[in-house]
C-alpha positions, 0 to 999 in steps of 0.5 A, spaced: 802 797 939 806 796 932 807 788 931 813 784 927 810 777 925 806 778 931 811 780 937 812 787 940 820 789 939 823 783 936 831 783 936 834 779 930 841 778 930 844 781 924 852 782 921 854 788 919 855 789 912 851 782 910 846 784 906 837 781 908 832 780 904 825 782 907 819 781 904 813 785 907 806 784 908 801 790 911 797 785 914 794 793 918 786 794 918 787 801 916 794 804 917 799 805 912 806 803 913 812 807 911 819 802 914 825 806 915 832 805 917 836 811 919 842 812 915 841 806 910 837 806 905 833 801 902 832 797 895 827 795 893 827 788 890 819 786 889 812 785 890 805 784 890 806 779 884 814 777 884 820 780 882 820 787 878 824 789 872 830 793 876 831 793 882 830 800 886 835 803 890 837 808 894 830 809 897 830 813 904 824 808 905 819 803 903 810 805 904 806 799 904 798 800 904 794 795 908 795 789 904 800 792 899 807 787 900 814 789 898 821 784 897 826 789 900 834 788 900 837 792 906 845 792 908 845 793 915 852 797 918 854 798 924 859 796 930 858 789 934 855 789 940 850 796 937 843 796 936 838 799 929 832 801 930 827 799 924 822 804 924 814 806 922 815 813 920 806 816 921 803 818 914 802 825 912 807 832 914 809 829 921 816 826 922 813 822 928 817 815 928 814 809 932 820 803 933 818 797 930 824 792 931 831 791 933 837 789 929 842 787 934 850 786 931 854 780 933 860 781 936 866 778 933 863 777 927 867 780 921 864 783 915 860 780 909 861 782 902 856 786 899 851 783 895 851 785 888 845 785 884 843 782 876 842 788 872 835 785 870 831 781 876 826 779 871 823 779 864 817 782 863 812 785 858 807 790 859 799 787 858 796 787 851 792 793 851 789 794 845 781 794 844 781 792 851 774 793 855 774 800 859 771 800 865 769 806 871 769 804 878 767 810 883 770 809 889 765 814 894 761 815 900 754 816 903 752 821 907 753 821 915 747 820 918 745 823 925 750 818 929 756 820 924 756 813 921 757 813 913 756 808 908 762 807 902 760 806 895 762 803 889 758 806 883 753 809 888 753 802 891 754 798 897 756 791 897 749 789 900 746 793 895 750 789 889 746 784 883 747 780 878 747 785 874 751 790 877 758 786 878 762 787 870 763 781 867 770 779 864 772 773 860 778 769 861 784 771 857 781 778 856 785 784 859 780 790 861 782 798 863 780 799 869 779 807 871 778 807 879 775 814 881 776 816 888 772 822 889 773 822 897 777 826 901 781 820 903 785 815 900 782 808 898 787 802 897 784 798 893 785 790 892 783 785 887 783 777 888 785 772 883 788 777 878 795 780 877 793 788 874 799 793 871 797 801 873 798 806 867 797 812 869 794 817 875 790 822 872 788 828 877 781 832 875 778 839 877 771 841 880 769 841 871 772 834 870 779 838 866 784 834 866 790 838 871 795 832 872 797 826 869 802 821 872 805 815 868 807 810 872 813 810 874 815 803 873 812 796 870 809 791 875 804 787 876 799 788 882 793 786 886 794 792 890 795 800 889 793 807 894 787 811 890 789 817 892 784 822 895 781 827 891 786 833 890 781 838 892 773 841 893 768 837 893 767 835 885 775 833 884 777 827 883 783 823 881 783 817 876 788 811 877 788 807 870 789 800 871 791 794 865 787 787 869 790 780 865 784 775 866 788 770 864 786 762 866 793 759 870 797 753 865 798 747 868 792 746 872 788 738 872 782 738 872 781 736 878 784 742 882 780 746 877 773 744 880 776 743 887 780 750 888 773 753 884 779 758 882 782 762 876 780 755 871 774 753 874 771 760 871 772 757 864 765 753 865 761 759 865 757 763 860 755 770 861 751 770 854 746 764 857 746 767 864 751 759 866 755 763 872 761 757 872 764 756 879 767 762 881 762 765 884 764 772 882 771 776 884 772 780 890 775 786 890 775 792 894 778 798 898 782 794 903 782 798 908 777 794 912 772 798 916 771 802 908 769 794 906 766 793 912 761 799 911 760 797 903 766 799 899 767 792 896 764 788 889 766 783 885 767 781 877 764 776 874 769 772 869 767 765 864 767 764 857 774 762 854 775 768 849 
C-alpha cells in the first residue's frame, strides 16, 4: 500500500494548465521513490535545503531516497471531467508503475496561465574548500550469520560499538570533505542532521583501488542527503562520494534558545582539546534506510570550539 500524506489514492482537484508547486518528502522505511506523471514532464525547483540555483526542466521523473525531499513545478493538462494518475515508477530495469494519486480536472474551469520561472531562483556559492579536513567513512557489512541476519557498519563499526574516540570530531565554522565509501552491493542513503553539506563529486573504483570513473555533480545544492551508490562490481570495488560538510553555527540565536534547542549554537561551549563536549551530544548520521540503521549502520560527529 503506497500513501499520500497518509491516504491511500488521494483525488486532488486541479485545473488544467495551472501550474503546482509540490514539495516531496520520502518519508519510506527503505524504498526509494521515483514520481512520474505520463506525458508531462517535471521541473524541478528545490531541495533538501531550499531553492537551487537553476530550476531543472523537462524531467521525465523525479528519484527520491528515504528521507530525500524535492520542490517540483508540474503543469497538468487535460480535459475537465479527466482524470491523471501520479505514478511510482519501481527502481532498477523494470517498468512496473504503481499509482500513487489521482488529479481530477474541474469541469468548466478555463485554463490558467503558464507560470513563468526567474532564470535565477537563488544565489548561492560553493563551500570554501580550501584546507579543508579529509575525512573517510566506509559504509559496509558483516558477515551473515547462521540465520541469515548481518550487521551494517561504518568504519568496520556498529553503532553499539562506537566510542568517544571514534565519533570525528569538527569545529564550528569549519568545512571538512567528506569521502562516503560504499563497498557493498547495495545502495546506502546517506543522512546528516544539523548540517547542510554540497556533493563534489562520485568516484567509481576497481577491485586494486584504480580510479575507472569520476563524476562531478552535476549542479550546486546544499544537502543533508544523498544515495551511495553500490559498488560497481566484484568484491573490492567500490564507489566514492566526495562531500563538502559547512559546520557553520546558525546567526541570530538568543542564548537562551541556544541552551534550550541544545543545537547548532550550544555546540560552541565545547572543547575538544580538554575533553568538554558542549550540549550537542554528538550528530547523528546515518544510512537511512532504516533496518541498515537499525543493524548498525549509523555514527555521529562530535562538533565544539568556535575555529
Amino acid at each position: 500500500m503506497w500513501l499520500v500524506n497518509g491516504l491511500e489514492l488521494p483525488k486532488m482537484e486541479v485545473v488544467s494548465g495551472e501550474p503546482l508547486r509540490w514539495r516531496l518528502v520520502n518519508i519510506a522505511n527503505e524504498r526509494y521513490m521515483r514520481i512520474e506523471v505520463p506525458e508531462h514532464k517535471l521541473i524541478r525547483i528545490g531541495g533538501d535545503g531550499g531553492l537551487l540555483e537553476k530550476a531543472i526542466t523537462d524531467l521525465d521523473g523525479v528519484t527520491l531516497v528515504p528521507g530525500e525531499r524535492a520542490d517540483i513545478v508540474l503543469t497538468p493538462v487535460g480535459k475537465p471531467g479527466s482524470e491523471l494518475i501520479v505514478y511510482r515508477k519501481k527502481s532498477g530495469a523494470s517498468s512496473a508503475r504503481f499509482p500513487l494519486m489521482t488529479l481530477k480536472f474541474i469541469e468548466g474551469e478555463k485554463p490558467a496561465d503558464i507560470a513563468v520561472l526567474p532564470e535565477t531562483l537563488r544565489t548561492m556559492e560553493a563551500f570554501d574548500i580550501t584546507d579543508a579536513i579529509e575525512q573517510t567513512f566506509e559504509f559496509s557489512h558483516g558477515t551473515p550469520d547462521a540465520e541469515g541476519n548481518v550487521s551494517f557498519l561504518i568504519n568496520g563499526k556498529t553503532f553499539a560499538e562506537l566510542t568517544l574516540q571514534d565519533a570525528p570530531d569538527a569545529g564550528v565554522g569549519e568545512t571538512q570533505i567528506w569521502d562516503l565509501v560504499n563497498t557493498t552491493a547495495i545502495d546506502h542513503p546517506f543522512h546528516l542532521h544539523g548540517f547542510f553539506f554540497q556533493v563534489l563529486e562520485t568516484i567509481t573504483r576497481d577491485a586494486e583501488g584504480k580510479v575507472i570513473a569520476t563524476n562531478p555533480a552535476p549542479y550546486l545544492e546544499n544537502k543533508d542527503t544523498v544515495d551511495l551508490p553500490r559498488r560497481p562490481g566484484m568484491n573490492g570495488t567500490s564507489t566514492t562520494v566526495r562531500i563538502a560538510v559547512d559546520f557553520s553555527s546558525s546567526p541570530g540565536r538568543r542564548e537562551k534558545e541556544i541552551v534550550a534547542w541544545g543545537g547548532l549554537d550550544a555546540i560552541v561551549s565545547a572543547d575538544l582539546d580538554s575533553g568538554t563536549r558542549g550540549h550537542s551530544g554528538g550528530w547523528l548520521f546515518h544510512c537511512h534506510i532504516l533496518p541498515h540503521a537499525v543493524k548498525g549502520m549509523m555514527s555521529y560527529v562530535e562538533v565544539g570550539g568556535e575555529q
